[in-house]
C-alpha positions as CSV (number, residue, x, y, z in Angstrom):
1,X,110.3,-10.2,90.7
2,X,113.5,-11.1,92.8
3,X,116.7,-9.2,93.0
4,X,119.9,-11.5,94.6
5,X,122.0,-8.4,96.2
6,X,124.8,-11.0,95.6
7,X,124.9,-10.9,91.6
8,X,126.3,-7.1,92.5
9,X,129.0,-8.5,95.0
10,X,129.4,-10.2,98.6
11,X,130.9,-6.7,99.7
12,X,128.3,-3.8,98.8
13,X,130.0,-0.5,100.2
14,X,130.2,2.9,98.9
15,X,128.3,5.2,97.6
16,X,128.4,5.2,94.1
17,X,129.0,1.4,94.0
18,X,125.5,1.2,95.1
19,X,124.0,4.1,92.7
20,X,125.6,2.4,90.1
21,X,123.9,-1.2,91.0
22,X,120.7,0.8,91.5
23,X,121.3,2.8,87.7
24,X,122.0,-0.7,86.1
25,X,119.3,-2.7,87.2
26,X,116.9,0.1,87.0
27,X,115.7,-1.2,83.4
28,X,114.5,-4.0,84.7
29,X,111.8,-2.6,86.8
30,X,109.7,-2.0,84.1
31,X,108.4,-5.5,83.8
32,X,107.3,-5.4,87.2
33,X,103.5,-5.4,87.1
34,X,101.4,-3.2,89.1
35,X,100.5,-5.1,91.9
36,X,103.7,-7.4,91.8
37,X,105.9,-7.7,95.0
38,X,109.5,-7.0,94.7
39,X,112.2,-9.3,96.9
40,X,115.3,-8.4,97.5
41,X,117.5,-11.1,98.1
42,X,120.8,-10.9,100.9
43,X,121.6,-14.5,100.6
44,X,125.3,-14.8,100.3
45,X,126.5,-11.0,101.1
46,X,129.0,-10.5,103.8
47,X,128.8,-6.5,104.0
48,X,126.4,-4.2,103.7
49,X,127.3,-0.6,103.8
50,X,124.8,2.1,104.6
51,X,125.8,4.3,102.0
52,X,125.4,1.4,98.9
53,X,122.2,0.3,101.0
54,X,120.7,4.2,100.7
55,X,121.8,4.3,97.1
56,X,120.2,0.6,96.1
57,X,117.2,0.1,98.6
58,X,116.0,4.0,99.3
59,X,114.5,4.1,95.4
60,X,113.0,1.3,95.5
61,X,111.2,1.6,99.1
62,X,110.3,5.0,97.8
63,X,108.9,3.8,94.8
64,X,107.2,-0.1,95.7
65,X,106.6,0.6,99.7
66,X,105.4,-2.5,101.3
67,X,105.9,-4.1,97.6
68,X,108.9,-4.2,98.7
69,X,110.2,-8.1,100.6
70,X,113.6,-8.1,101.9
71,X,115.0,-11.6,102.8
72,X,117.6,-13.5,103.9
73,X,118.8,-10.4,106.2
74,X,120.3,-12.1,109.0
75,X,124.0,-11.3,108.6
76,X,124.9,-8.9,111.1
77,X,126.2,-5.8,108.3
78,X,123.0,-6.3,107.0
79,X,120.7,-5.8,109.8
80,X,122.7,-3.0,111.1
81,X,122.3,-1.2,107.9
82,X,119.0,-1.7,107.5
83,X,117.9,-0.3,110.8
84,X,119.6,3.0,110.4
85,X,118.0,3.7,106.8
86,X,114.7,2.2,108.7
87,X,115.6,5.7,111.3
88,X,117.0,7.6,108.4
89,X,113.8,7.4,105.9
90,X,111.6,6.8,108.9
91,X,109.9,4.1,107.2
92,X,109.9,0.5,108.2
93,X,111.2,-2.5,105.6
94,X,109.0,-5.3,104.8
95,X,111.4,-8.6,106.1
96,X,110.5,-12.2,105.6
């Protein structure tokens, strides 16, 4: 299953921006089969906020662990926020 982060906006901040991207895509985990990978697509966002990120990304590493393929993560916003919910939920993200 792929999720483009952009569909929600090329600016991703706040808090409960990102709870409420997380809340309304949440129904459509359940046709993700049991052994199927999850990507999440950056392509095409500017800024990504730690605070959307923990909101949007935190779940679902918590929930699909290395299921779990991030790409298109080059932007700068991006990587930064990545790396401190990497040191935040000491756990690593899967990026391709």
């Amino acid at each position: 299953m792929n999720i483009s982060l952009v569909k929600f906006g090329t600016t991703l901040t706040s808090r409960q921006l990102g709870k409420e991207a997380y809340l309304a895509f949440r129904p459509n985990l359940s046709a993700l089969s049991g052994e199927e990978q999850l990507f999440v697509d950056f392509e095409g966002v500017i800024t990504f906020s730690p605070s959307w990120g923990d909101e949007f990304l935190t779940p679902l590493m918590k929930e699909y662990g290395k299921r779990l393929i991030l790409q298109n993560t080059d932007n700068i916003s991006v990587r930064a926020t990545l790396e401190l919910l990497e040191e935040i939920n000491k756990s690593k993200f899967t990026i391709i």
